[in-house]
Legacy VTK file of the C-alpha trace (Angstrom):
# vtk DataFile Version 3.0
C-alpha trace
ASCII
DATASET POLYDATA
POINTS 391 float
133.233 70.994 110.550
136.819 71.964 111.483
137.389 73.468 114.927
137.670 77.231 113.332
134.511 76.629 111.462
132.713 75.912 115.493
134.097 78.487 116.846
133.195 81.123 114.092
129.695 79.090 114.081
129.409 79.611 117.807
130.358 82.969 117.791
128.092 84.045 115.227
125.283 81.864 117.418
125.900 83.662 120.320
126.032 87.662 118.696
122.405 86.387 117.060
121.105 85.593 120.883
122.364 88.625 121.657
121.057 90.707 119.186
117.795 88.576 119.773
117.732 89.254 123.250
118.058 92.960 123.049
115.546 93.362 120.328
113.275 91.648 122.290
113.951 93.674 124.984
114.198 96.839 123.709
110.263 96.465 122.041
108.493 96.776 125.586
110.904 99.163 127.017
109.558 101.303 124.031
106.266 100.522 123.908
106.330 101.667 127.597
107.967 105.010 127.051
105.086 105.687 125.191
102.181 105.094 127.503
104.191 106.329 130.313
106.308 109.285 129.611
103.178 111.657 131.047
102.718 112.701 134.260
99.087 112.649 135.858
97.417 114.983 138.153
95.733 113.111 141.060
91.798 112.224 140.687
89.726 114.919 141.520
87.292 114.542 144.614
84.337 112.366 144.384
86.026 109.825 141.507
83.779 106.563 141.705
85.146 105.198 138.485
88.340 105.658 136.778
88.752 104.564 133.053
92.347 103.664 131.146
92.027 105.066 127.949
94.615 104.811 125.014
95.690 108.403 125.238
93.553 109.666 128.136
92.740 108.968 131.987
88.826 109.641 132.504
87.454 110.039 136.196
83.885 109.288 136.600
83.205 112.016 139.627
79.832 112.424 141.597
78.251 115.189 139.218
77.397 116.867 142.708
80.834 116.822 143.379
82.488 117.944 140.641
84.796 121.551 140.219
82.662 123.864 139.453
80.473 123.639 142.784
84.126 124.757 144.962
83.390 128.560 143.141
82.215 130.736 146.139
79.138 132.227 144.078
78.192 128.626 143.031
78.273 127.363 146.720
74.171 126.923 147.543
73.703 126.626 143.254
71.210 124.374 142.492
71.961 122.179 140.091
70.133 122.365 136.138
70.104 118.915 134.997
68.033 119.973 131.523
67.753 123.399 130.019
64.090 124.845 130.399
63.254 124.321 127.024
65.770 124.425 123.813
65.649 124.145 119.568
68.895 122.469 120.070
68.655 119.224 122.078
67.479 117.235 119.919
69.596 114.155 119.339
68.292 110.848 119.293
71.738 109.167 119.882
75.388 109.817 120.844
77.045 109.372 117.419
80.468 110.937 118.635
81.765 109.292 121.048
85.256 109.979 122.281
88.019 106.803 121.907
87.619 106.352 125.902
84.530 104.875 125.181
86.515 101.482 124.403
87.110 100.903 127.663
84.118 101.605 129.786
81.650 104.406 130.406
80.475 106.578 133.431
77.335 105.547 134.911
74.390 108.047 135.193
75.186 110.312 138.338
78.497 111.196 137.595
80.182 113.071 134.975
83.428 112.141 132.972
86.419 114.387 133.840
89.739 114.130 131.567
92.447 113.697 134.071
94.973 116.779 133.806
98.605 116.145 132.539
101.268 117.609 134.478
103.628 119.249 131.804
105.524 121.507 133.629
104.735 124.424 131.427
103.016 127.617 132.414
99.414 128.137 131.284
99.422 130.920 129.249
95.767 132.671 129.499
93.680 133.313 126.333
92.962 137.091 125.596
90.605 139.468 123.429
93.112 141.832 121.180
92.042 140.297 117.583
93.794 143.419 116.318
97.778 143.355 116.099
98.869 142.966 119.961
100.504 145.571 120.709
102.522 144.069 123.570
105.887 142.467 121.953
104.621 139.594 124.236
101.817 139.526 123.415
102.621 137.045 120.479
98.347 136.121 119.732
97.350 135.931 115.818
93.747 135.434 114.875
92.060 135.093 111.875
88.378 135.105 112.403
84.422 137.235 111.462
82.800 139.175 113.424
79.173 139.855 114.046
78.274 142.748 116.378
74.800 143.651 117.664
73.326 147.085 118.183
72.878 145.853 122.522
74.086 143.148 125.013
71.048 141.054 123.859
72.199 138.360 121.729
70.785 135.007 123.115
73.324 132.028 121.828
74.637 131.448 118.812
76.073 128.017 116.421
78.802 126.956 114.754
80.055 123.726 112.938
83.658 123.775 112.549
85.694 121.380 111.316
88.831 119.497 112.773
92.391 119.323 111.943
95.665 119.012 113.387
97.841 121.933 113.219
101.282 121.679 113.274
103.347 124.239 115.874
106.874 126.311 115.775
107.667 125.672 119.609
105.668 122.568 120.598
106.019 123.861 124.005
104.450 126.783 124.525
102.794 127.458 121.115
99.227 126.485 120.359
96.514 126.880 117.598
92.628 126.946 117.674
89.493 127.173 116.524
86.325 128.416 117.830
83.266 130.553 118.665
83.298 133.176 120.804
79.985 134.990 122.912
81.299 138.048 124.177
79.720 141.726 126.299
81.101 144.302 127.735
84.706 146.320 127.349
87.645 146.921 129.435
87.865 144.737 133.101
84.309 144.252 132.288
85.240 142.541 129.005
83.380 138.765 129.540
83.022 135.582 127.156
81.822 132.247 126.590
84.174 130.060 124.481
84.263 126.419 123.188
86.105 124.605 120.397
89.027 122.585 119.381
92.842 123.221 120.251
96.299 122.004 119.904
98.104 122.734 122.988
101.305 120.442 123.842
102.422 122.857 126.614
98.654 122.284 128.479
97.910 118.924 127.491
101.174 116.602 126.835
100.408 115.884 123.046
99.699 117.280 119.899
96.264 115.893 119.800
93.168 118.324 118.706
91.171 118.542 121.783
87.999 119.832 122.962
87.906 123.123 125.229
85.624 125.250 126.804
86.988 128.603 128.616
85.669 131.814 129.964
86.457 135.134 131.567
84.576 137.563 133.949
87.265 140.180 133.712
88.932 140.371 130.695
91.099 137.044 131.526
92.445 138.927 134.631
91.651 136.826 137.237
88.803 134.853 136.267
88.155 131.538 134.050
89.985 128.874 132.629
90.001 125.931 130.138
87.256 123.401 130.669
86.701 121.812 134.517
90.294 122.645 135.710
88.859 125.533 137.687
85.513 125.777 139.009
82.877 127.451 136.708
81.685 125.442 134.117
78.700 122.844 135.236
78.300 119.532 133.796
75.673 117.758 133.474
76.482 114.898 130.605
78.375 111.393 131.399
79.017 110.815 128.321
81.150 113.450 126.612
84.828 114.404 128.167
85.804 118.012 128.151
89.215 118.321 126.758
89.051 114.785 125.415
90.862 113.914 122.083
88.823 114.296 118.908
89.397 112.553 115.438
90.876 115.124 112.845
90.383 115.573 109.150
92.112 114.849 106.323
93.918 117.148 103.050
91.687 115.863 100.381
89.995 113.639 102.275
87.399 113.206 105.103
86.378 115.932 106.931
85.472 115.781 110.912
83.122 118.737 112.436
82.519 120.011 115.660
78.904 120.991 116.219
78.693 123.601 118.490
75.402 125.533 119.702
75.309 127.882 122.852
72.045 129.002 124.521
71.044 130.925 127.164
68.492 129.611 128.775
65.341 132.050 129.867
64.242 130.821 132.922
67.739 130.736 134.914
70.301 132.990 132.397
72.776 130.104 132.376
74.681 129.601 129.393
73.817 126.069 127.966
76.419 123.877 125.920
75.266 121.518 123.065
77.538 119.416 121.074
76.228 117.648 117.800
72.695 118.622 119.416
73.264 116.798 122.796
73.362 119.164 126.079
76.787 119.237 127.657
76.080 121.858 130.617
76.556 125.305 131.125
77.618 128.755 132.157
76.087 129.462 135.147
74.614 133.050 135.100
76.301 134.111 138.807
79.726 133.425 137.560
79.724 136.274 135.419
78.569 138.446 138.352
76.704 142.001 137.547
78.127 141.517 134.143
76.010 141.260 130.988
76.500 137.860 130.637
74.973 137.164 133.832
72.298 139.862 133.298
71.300 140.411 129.588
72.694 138.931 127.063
76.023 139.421 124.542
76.562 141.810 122.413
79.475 140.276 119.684
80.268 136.853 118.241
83.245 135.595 116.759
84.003 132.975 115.047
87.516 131.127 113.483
91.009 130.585 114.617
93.682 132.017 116.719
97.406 130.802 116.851
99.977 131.903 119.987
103.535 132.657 118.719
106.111 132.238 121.682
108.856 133.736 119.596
108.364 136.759 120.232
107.303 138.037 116.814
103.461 138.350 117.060
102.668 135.875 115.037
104.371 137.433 112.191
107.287 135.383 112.081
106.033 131.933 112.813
105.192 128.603 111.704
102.755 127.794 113.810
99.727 126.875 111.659
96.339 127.539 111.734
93.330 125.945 111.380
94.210 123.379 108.047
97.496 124.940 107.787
96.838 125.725 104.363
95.445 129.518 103.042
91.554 129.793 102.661
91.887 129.856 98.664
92.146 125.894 98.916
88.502 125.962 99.978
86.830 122.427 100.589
88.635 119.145 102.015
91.764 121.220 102.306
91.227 124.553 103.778
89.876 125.076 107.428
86.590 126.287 107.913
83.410 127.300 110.097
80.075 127.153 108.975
76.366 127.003 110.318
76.865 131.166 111.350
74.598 132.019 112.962
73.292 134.074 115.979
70.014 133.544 118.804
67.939 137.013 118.503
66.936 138.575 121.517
63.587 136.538 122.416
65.510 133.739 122.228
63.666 131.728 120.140
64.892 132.679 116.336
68.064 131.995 114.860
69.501 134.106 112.350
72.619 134.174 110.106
74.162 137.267 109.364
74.632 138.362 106.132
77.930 138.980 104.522
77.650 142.656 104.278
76.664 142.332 107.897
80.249 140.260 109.210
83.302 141.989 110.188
86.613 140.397 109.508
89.472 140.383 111.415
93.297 138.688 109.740
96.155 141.351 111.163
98.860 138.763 109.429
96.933 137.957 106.025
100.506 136.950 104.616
100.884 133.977 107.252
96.983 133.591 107.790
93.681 134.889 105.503
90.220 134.201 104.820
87.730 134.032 102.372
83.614 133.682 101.785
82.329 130.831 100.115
78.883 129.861 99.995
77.844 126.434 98.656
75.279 124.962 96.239
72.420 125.688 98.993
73.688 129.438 99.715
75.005 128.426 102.762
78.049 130.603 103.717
81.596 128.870 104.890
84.285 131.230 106.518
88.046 129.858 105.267
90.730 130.747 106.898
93.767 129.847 108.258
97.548 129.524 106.854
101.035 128.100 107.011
102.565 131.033 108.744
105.325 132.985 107.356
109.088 133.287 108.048
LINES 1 392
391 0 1 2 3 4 5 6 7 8 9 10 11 12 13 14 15 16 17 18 19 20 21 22 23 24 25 26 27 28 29 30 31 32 33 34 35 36 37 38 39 40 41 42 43 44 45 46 47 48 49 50 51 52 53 54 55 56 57 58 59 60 61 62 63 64 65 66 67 68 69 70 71 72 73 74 75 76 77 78 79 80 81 82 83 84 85 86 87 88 89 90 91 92 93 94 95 96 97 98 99 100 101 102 103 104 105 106 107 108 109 110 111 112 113 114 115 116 117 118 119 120 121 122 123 124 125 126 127 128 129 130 131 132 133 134 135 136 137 138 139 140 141 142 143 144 145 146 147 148 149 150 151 152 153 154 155 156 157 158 159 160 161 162 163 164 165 166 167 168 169 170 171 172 173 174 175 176 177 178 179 180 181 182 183 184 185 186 187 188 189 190 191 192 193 194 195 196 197 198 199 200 201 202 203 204 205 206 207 208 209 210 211 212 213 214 215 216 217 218 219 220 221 222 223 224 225 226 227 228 229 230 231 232 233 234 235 236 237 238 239 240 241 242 243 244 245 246 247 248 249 250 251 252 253 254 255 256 257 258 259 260 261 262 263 264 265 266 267 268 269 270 271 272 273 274 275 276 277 278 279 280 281 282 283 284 285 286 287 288 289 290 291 292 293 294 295 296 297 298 299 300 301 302 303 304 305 306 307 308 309 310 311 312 313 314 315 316 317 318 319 320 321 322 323 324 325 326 327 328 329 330 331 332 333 334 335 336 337 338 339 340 341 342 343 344 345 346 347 348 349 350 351 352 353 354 355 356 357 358 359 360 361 362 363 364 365 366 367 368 369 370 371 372 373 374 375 376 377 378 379 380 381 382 383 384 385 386 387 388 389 390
């Protein structure tokens, strides 16, 4: 090989090391920006265990340490380990669990708490106008049935929705849900009781569908929040994460369901939380004051989704999606839905589902985001909705 030959030989040698070396490099550096581009809140108080997750940090935390006992009207509570009696815990075995699970679970006198993601982005608070806002900043779409009782009496009520992973205009400060609401009263006196699934990269640092719980007092004013970042809510389960991930469905393909049943229970008034039949925790009755909530019962439930547009346009003007992202009309394996409607009558003991003559609807945007009734083979009705949004 001629001395030109070595040289080119060598050079082309050297700019494959080179190449080598940086591809090589470059893989971890990667691989790190991804598990390390969020930043984490500190562990709450009373952490005994702390689990590593593939997309989230759980904290095992004393269950009579945890959040919701720092709320002044919950400071002598004593704690309800097991609702008084209940038609809905009645599962066997944990067949959902959350992806944390992989890497270790919280032992029995301690409940799992989702470690919060700093973001940097203002929390904007939910709020009750499932009419067309009227505020230009308002920006809340919703399209979602209605069942309203005669008096604050309404006991619980159910809902299996299922899962998907809505796409959003302004990652940032957009979000889209879905969910059941248990509302009473009107004005400042306006209360609820609120769980489902939600998109929110601006709260939570992905685009992951995540569990939430929330509630208000006072018309989102100055009360409530989303799940255990504020005190309120009482857990009692170590095995289910509020705000953890959940697995979504798929267009045309399988479909994932959140089980939801709320109940109050008769002996204390708190507001108990089951998941696929398994008791979460609760409500306590004193957080919601003199309110009916804490005193009788609710008088309205709602059920489907609700989008926020941060443009500015109300929702009318956005491609935020909800639910599926596709229009109702789809129907099955392709169009978001809740089913399982149904409400707890006032002796607490008989559930009921509404009618269709008897359910109010509620889609101020139909254009970017409708509905539609479907029952199926059994005469079980399914509430569609959802959409694409609209330009």
């Amino acid at each position: 090989m001629g001395l030109h030959m070595r040289l080119q030989a060598t050079k082309m040698f050297c700019i494959f090391v080179l190449l080598a070396s940086v591809l090589v490099l470059e893989c971890p550096t990667r691989a790190k920006a991804r598990t390390t581009h969020q930043k984490w809140a500190k562990r709450p108080k009373g952490t005994i265990k702390t689990i590593k997750g593939d997309t989230d940090i759980i904290d095992c935390v004393d269950i009579h340490k945890q959040p919701a006992f720092d709320h002044p009207l919950l400071k002598n509570h004593g704690l309800q380990m097991q609702p008084g009696s209940s038609k809905f815990n009645n599962a066997s075995k944990f067949k959902h669990l959350q992806a944390w699970h992989k890497h270790g679970e919280c032992p029995k006198g301690t409940i799992p708490i989702k470690r919060q993601v700093i973001t940097g982005h203002p929390i904007i608070r939910k709020n009750r106008h499932f009419s067309v806002p009227a505020a230009s900043t308002s920006g809340h779409q919703y399209s979602i049935v209605i069942f309203n009782y005669a008096s604050a009496s309404l006991q619980g009520a159910t809902a299996e929705i299922d899962v998907w992973d809505p796409s959003l205009a302004i990652p940032a400060s957009d979000f889209s849900l879905s969910q059941i609401w248990i509302t009473a009263g009107d004005s400042s006196s306006f209360q609820t009781i609120e769980a489902g699934w939600q998109v929110y990269p601006g709260r939570t640092g992905d685009s992951l569908p995540r569990l939430f719980v929330y509630w208000t007092a006072d018309d989102y004013t100055s009360t409530g929040c989303y799940d255990l970042i504020c005190p309120g809510f009482v857990q009692t389960n170590n095995i289910y994460a509020l705000g953890a991930a959940l697995t979504p469905s798929t267009y045309n393909g399988n479909q994932f369901t959140l089980v939801i049943e709320i109940e109050r229970d008769q002996g204390t008034g708190n507001w108990w939380l089951f998941l696929w039949g398994t008791a979460i925790g609760y409500w306590p009755a004193s957080i919601y004051g003199n309110g009916l909530l804490g005193t009788s019962g609710a008088s309205s439930i709602q059920w489907g989704g609700e989008i926020l547009d941060s443009s500015g346009s109300n929702g009318f003007h956005s491609l935020t999606q909800m639910g599926s992202g596709y229009f109702a009309e789809q129907g099955w394996e392709k169009a978001s839905f809740v089913r399982r409607l149904q409400y707890t009558d006032p002796t607490g003991s008989v559930l009921i589902a509404p009618s269709q003559s008897e359910l109010l609807t509620n889609a101020p945007a139909p254009s970017c985001y409708d509905y539609q009734f479907q029952p199926d083979s059994s005469g079980q009705l399914y509430f569609y909705y959802g959409g694409p949004g609209c330009t």
